[in-house]
C-alpha positions as CSV (number, residue, x, y, z in Angstrom):
1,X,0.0,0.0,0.0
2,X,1.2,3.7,-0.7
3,X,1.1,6.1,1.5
4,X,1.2,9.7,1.8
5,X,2.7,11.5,4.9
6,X,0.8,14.4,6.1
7,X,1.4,16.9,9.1
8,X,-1.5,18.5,11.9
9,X,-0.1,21.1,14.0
10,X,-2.0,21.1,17.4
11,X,-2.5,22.7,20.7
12,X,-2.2,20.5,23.9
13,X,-5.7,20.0,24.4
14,X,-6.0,18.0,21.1
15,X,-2.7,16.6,21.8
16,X,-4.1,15.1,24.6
17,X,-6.7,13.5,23.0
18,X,-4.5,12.5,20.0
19,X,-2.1,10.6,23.2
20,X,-5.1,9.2,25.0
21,X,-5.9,7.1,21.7
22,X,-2.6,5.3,21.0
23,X,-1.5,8.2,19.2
24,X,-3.5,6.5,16.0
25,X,-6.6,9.0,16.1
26,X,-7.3,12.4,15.7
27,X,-10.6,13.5,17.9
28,X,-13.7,14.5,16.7
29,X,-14.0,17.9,15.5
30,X,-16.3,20.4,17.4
31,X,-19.8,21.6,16.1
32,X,-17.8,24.9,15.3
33,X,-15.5,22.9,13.2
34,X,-16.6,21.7,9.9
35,X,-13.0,20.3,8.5
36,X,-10.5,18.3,9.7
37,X,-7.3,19.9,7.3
38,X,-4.2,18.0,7.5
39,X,-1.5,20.2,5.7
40,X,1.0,18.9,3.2
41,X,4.5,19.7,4.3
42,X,5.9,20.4,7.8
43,X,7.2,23.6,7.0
44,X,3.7,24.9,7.1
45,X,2.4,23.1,10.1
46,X,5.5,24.7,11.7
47,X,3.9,28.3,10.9
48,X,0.7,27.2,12.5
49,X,1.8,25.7,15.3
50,X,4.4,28.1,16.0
51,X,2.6,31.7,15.3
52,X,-1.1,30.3,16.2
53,X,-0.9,27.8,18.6
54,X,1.5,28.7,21.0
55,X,0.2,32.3,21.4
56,X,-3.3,31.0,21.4
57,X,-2.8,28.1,24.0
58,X,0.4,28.0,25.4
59,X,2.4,25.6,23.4
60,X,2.2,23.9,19.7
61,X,2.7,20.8,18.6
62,X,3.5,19.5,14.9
63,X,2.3,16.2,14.0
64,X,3.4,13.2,11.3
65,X,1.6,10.9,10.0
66,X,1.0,8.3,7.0
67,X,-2.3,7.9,5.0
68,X,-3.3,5.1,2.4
69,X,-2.3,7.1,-1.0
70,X,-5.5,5.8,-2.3
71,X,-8.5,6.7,0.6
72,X,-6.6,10.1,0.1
73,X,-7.5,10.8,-3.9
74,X,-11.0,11.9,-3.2
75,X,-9.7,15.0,-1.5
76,X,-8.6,18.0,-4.2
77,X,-5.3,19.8,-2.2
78,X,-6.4,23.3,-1.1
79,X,-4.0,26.3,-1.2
80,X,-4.7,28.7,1.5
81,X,-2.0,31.4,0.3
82,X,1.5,31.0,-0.1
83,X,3.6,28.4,-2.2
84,X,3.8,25.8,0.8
85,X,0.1,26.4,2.4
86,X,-1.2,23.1,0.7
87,X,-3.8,21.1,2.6
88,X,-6.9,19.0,2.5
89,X,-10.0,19.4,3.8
90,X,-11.8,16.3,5.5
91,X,-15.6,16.9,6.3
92,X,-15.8,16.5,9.4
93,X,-18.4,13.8,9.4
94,X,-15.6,11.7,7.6
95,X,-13.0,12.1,9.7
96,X,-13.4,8.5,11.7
97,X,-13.2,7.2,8.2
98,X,-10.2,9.1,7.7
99,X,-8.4,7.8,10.9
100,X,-8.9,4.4,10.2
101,X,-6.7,4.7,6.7
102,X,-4.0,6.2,9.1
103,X,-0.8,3.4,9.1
104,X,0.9,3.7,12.4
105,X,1.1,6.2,14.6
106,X,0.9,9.8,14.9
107,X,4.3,11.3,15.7
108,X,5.3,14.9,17.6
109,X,7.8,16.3,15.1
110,X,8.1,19.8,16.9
111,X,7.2,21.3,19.9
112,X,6.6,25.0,20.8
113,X,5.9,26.8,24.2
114,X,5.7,30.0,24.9
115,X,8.0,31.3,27.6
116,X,6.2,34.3,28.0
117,X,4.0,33.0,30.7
């Protein structure tokens, strides 16, 4: 099987929830939430978790992770802006469907904590 390797930067409450499954699940998304968006390279997730979840929650966390290639096709890559802000977006209501084509664990990659505290 061929797989794709995606990143998810996080804050520690999800990263907590991602740890209390095995780290092999992401968590459901909240009513406010529609999409689940993995992003395509780490050097955006970085961004994210660096510059929004850190100030927003205290610390960020980039995540790794490998998809089946195929489950993956149905989703068209968004670009959000720059050259590197690539992601997909996962309807929510698909995103147990999404976690069970993950292949092995979720990994923390980069960690970022605000010191300012």
């Amino acid at each position: 099987m061929k797989t794709t390797t995606l990143y998810r930067p996080v804050g520690p409450a999800e990263l907590a929830l991602i740890e209390q499954s095995g780290w092999r699940r992401f968590p459901p998304r909240l009513p406010e939430q529609p999409i689940f968006y993995p992003v395509m390279n780490e050097e955006y997730a970085i961004q994210i978790a660096r510059d929004w979840n850190d100030p927003a929650s205290g610390s960020g966390y980039v995540t790794r992770f490998k998809v089946n290639s195929d489950y993956l096709a149905q989703f068209e890559v968004q670009n959000v802006g720059g050259p590197i802000h690539n992601e997909l977006w996962v309807p929510a209501e698909q995103l147990s469907e999404f976690n069970e084509n993950i292949t092995g664990t979720i990994v923390v990659t980069q960690r970022f904590e605000n010191k300012n505290d």
